[in-house]
C-alpha positions as CSV (number, residue, x, y, z in Angstrom):
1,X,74.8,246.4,236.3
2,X,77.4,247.1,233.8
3,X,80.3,245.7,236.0
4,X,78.2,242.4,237.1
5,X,77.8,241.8,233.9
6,X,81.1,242.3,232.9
7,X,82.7,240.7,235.3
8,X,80.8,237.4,235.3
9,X,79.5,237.8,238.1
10,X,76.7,234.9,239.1
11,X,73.7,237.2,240.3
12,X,72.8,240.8,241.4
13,X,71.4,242.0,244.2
14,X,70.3,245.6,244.6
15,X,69.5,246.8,248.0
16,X,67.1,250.0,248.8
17,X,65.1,251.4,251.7
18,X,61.6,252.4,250.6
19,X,59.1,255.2,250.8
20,X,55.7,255.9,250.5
21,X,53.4,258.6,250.1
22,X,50.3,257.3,250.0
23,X,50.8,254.8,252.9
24,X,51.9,256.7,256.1
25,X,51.8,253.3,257.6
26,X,53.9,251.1,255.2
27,X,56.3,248.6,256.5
28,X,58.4,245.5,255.3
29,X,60.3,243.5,252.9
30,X,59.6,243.9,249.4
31,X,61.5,242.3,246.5
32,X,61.5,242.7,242.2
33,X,62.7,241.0,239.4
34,X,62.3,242.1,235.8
35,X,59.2,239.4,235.4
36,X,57.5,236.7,237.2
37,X,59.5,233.8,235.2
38,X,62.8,232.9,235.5
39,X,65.8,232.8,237.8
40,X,65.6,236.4,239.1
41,X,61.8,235.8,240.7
42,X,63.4,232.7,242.2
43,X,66.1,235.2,243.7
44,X,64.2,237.6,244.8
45,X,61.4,235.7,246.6
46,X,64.4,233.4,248.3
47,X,65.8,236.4,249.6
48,X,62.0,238.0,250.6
49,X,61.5,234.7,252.6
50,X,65.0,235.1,253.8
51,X,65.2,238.9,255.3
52,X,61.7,238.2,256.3
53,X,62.8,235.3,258.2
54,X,66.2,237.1,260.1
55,X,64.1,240.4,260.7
56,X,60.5,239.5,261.5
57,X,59.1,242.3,259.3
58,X,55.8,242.4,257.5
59,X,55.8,240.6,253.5
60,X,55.2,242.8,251.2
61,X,55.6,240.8,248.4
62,X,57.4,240.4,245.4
63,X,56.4,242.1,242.2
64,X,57.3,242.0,238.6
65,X,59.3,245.3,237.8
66,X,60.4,245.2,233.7
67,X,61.0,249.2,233.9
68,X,63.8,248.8,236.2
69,X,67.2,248.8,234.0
70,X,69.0,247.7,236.5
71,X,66.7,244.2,236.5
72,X,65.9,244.6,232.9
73,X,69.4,244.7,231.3
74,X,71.1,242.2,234.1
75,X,73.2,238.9,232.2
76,X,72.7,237.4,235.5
77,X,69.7,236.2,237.9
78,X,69.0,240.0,238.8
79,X,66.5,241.2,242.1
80,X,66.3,244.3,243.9
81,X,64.9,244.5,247.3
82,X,64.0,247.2,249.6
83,X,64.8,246.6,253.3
84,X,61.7,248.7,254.6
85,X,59.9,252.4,254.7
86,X,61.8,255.3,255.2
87,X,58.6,257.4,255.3
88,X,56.8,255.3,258.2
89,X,58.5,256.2,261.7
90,X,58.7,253.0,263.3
91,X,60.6,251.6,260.5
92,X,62.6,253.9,260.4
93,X,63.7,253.8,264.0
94,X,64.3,250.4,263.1
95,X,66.3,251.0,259.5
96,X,69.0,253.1,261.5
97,X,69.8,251.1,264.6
98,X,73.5,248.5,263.5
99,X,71.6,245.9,264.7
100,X,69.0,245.9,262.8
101,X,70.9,246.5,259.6
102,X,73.3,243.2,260.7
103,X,69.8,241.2,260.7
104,X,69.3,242.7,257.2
105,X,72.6,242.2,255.7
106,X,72.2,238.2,257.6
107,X,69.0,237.6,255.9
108,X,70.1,239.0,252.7
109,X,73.4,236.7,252.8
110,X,71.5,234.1,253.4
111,X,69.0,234.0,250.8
112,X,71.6,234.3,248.4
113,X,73.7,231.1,249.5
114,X,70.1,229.6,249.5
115,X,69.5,230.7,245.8
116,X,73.0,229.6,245.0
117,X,72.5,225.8,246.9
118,X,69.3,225.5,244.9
119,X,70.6,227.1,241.9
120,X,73.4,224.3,241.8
């Protein structure tokens, strides 16, 4: 966050695969910003809606997540999203095939020109 910050940059996106170990059965696109006001919600439920959208995998929503430094301390519209579960199998098996990561990378590209054209 330190460079995006310092470098002007106009957002920041952080991108994860998630895991679970109370939900064997987890799977889909989950997003957070540091609270639910402000330009980093509208970021990270554009991209959501976005990934969601190029992937066809399940919502899982998008939560307020203010212990995160890497939201919390962000200059700049700040979201992190997770691109699916690691821990459930058939995500997984989707998570490592180049196509599916393309879809991914697509619907995270594209939420961000779509934050950016609403942004102004």
């Amino acid at each position: 966050i330190d460079l995006a910050n310092g470098q002007g940059a106009d957002l920041f996106v952080s991108v994860h695969c998630n895991a679970s170990l109370t939900n064997s059965a987890a799977m889909g696109i989950y997003t957070a910003a540091a609270s639910e006001h402000g330009d980093g919600w509208v970021l990270a439920d554009v991209l959501r809606q976005s990934m969601m959208s190029a992937t066809g995998a399940a919502d899982m929503g998008t939560e307020p997540r203010p212990n995160l430094a890497v939201l919390r301390t962000a200059e700049v519209p700040a979201a992190l999203v997770e691109c699916g579960y690691m821990s459930t199998p058939e995500e997984l098996a989707l998570l490592v095939q180049p196509a599916y990561q393309e879809k991914l990378a697509q619907g995270i590209a594209d939420g961000i020109l779509t934050y950016l054209e609403q942004a102004g």
